[in-house]
N, C-alpha and C positions, 0 to 999 in steps of 0.2 A: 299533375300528380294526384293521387285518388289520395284524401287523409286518411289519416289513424282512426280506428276505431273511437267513439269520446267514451270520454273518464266516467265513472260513474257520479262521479262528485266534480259540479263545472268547476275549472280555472280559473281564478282569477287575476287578470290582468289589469293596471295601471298603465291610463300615458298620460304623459303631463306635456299638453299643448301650450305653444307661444310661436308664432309667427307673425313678422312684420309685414312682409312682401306678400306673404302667400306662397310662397315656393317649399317654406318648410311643410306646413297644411298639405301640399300635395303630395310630399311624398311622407306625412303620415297616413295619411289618409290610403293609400297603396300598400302601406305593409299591414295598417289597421285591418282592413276590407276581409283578410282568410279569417280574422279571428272574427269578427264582426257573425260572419258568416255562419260559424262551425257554435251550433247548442251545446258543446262542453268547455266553450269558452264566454267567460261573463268579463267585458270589456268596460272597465271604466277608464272616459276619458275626461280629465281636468285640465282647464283653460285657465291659464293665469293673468291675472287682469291688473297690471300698475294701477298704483293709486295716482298718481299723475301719465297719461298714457304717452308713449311712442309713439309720433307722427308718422306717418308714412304717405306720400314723400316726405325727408327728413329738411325742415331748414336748416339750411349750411351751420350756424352757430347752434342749434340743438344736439346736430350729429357731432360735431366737436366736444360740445361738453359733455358726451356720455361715455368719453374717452378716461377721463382720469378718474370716474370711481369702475368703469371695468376694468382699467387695471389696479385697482387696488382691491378690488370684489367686495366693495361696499353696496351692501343691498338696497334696491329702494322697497319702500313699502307695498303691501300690496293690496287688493281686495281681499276680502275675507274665503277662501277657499271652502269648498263645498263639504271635504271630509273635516273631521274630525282627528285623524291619528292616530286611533283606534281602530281601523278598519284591517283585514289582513291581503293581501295580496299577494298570490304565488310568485310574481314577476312584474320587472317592473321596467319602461320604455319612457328612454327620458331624448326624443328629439329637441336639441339645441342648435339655436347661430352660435357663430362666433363672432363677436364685438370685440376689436380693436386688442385682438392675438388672447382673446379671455373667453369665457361663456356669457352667453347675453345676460344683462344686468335682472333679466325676469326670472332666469334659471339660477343665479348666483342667490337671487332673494327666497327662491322655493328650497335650494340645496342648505340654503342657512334658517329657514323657517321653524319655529317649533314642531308643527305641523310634519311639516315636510322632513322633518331628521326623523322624526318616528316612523310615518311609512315606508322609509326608506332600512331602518334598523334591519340588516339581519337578512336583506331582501336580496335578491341576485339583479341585477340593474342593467341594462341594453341600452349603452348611448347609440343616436344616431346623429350625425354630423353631415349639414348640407351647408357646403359656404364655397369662397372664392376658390386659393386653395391653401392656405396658411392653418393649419390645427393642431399642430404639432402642441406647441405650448398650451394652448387653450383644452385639451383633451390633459395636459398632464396636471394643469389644475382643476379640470374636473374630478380625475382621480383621485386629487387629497381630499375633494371635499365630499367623495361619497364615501373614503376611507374613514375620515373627522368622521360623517351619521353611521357608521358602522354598515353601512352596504359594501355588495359583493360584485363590481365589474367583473360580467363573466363573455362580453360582446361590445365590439365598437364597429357601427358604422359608418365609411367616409363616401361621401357625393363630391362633391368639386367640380368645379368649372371646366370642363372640355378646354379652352381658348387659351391662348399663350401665356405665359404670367406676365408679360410687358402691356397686353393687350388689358387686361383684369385691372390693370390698375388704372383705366380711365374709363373701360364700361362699367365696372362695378359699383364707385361712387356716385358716374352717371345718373345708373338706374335708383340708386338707395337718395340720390340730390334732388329728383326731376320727376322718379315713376316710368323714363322710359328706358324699358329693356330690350329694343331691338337693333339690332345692329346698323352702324352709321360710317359712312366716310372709308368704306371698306374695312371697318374692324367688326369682327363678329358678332353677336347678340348677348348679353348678359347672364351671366348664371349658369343652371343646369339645363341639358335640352331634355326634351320626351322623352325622346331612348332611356335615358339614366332613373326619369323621375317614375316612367311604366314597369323598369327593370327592378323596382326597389320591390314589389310584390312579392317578389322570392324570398325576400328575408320573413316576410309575414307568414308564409306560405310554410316553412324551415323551422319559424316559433310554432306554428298550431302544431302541429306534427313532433316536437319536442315537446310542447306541455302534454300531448295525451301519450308519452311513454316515460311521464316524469324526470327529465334530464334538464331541469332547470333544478332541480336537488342538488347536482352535483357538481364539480366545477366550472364545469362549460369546457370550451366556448358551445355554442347551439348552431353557430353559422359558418363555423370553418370550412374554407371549399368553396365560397359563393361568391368573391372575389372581394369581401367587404372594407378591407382597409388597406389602399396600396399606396405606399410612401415613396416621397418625393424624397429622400434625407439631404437630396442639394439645399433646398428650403431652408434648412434648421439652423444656417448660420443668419441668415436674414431675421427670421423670428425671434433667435435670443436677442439682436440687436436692437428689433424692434420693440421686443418686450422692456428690452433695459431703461429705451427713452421713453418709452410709456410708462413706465414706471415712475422716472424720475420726474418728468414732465409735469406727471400727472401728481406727484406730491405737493412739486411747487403750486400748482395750478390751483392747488384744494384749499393751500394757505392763505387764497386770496376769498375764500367763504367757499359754501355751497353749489349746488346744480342751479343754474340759471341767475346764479348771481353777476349783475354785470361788471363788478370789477374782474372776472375770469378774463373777461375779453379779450382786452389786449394780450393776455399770455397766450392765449387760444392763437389770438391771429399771428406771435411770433412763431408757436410751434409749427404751426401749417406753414411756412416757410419755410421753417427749416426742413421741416418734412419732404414739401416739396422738392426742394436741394437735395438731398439724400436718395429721396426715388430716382431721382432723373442726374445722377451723376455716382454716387455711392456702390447703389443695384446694382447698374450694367459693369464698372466695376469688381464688383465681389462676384457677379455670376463669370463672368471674362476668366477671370484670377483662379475659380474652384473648376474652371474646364479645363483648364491648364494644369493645374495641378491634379485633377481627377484618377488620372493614373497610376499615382502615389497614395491616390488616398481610397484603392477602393475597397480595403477589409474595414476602415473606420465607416464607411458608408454603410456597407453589408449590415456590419453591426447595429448602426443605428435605425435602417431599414427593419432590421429584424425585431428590434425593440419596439419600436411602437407600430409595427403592424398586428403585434399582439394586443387579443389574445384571437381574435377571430382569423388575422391573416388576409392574403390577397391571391393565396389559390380560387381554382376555381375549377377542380374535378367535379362536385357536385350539382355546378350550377343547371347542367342540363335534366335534372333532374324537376325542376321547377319552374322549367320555360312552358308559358302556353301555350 
């Protein structure tokens, strides 16, 4: 699609980068590229740097204990960030994971920043969301917490895993345990495939073309049409359960000290048991049990469908408008 003529006065746009794997970097870097591109768009992008870093691959008891302050959204420290907070920015694109049904512990640290509440005051805000396929919860504490810096979600983008959900839950930690993401033993490959990660362009494509007829002014969304957020709401009983024991888990867990303290351990190794037990008998369960009752339940579905596919939605009239 040919863009907008540019502004007379460049845009400025914000993104605040963190990826572990690499998979989110890719598909920043795909909605980045039309702005990157277009001289009436001036692109800052900020990389956030833990002060203690994220292994990647995760050892096993690393990735466990980064469970009970994501869910409690206890930030860790960070490097020292390149703005100031005084800077302005017409919009702003905040790709995040999602850690253990939360926002990864780098985004939880930049959304509670001093820093980061300033540049975010006031600002219209573009989550993007590339994970397994669980974000329900973790998008709706994103939302208080750009609510809490006084920003305006006026877009959410969801990626998610192509592959079964039975299937995700032994490639997924695979690849986050070990570094390999390619499929084994006849279950699929990990993650997002190329189609989804080339296809995210569109949304970059959709922002340049909304900044030069200034419609990030107003409420949004900027993306509606491009099939940006399409809801599983079968999910959402799983996730509040999951949130609850990550909750509670994760309280008791904290009373035993800090991140990497090793009296955590042994709670760590009970929880993952019982984890275990719950995926592999609980799931299949509760998914058996909401196909059966599905019937009964599909205006409460609709409804919660409808809710958090806002505010961008999972139509997709517009999308051929920005295929290449």
């Amino acid at each position: 699609m040919k863009p907008a003529s540019p502004s007379a006065t460049p845009k400025r746009v914000l993104l605040i980068h963190y990826s572990q794997t690499g998979q989110l970097s890719a598909v920043a870097e795909q909605i980045a590229a039309p702005l990157k591109a277009d001289p009436g768009i001036d692109l800052h992008v900020e990389t956030l740097v833990p002060l203690t870093p994220y292994p990647y691959p995760w050892p096993f008891f690393r990735f466990l204990d980064a469970f009970p302050e994501s869910a409690h959204l206890v930030p860790p420290p960070l490097q020292p960030l390149s703005l100031t907070g005084d800077e302005h920015f017409d919009l702003v694109i905040l790709p995040y994971q999602v850690w253990f049904l939360a926002p990864s512990l780098p985004f939880t640290a930049f959304l509670k920043h001093p820093v980061g509440r300033r540049l975010l005051a006031g600002k219209p805000v573009v989550t993007v969301i590339a994970c397994r396929n669980m974000w329900l919860t973790a998008q709706e504490k994103m939302k208080a917490l750009l609510a809490d810096a006084g920003a305006r979600l006026i877009d959410n983008v969801v990626l998610t895993d192509p592959s079964p959900t039975l299937a995700t839950f032994i490639t997924t930690p695979r690849w986050l345990l070990t570094g390999r993401k390619a499929g084994f033993w006849g279950l699929p490959a990990a993650g997002l495939d190329d189609t989804q990660i080339r296809g995210s362009r569109r949304f970059g494509l959709a922002l340049r073309d909304a900044l030069h007829t200034h419609r990030e002014q107003g409420p949004g969304p900027l993306l509606d049409g491009l099939g940006a957020a399409a809801v599983d709401p079968t999910l959402y009983f799983s996730e509040r359960a999951g949130t609850r024991g990550f909750y509670i888990w994760g309280k008791l867990i904290r009373l035993a000290g800090g991140p990497g303290r090793w009296q955590r351990r042994p709670l760590l190794t009970l929880y993952v048991a019982v984890l275990i037990t719950l995926i592999a008998t609980i799931v299949p369960i509760s998914l058996a049990v909401q196909a059966l009752l599905r019937p009964f339940m599909q205006s409460w579905l609709s409804r919660t469908r409808d809710r958090f596919e806002q505010p961008s939605g999972s139509a997709t009239h517009r999308t051929p408008q920005y295929e290449d």
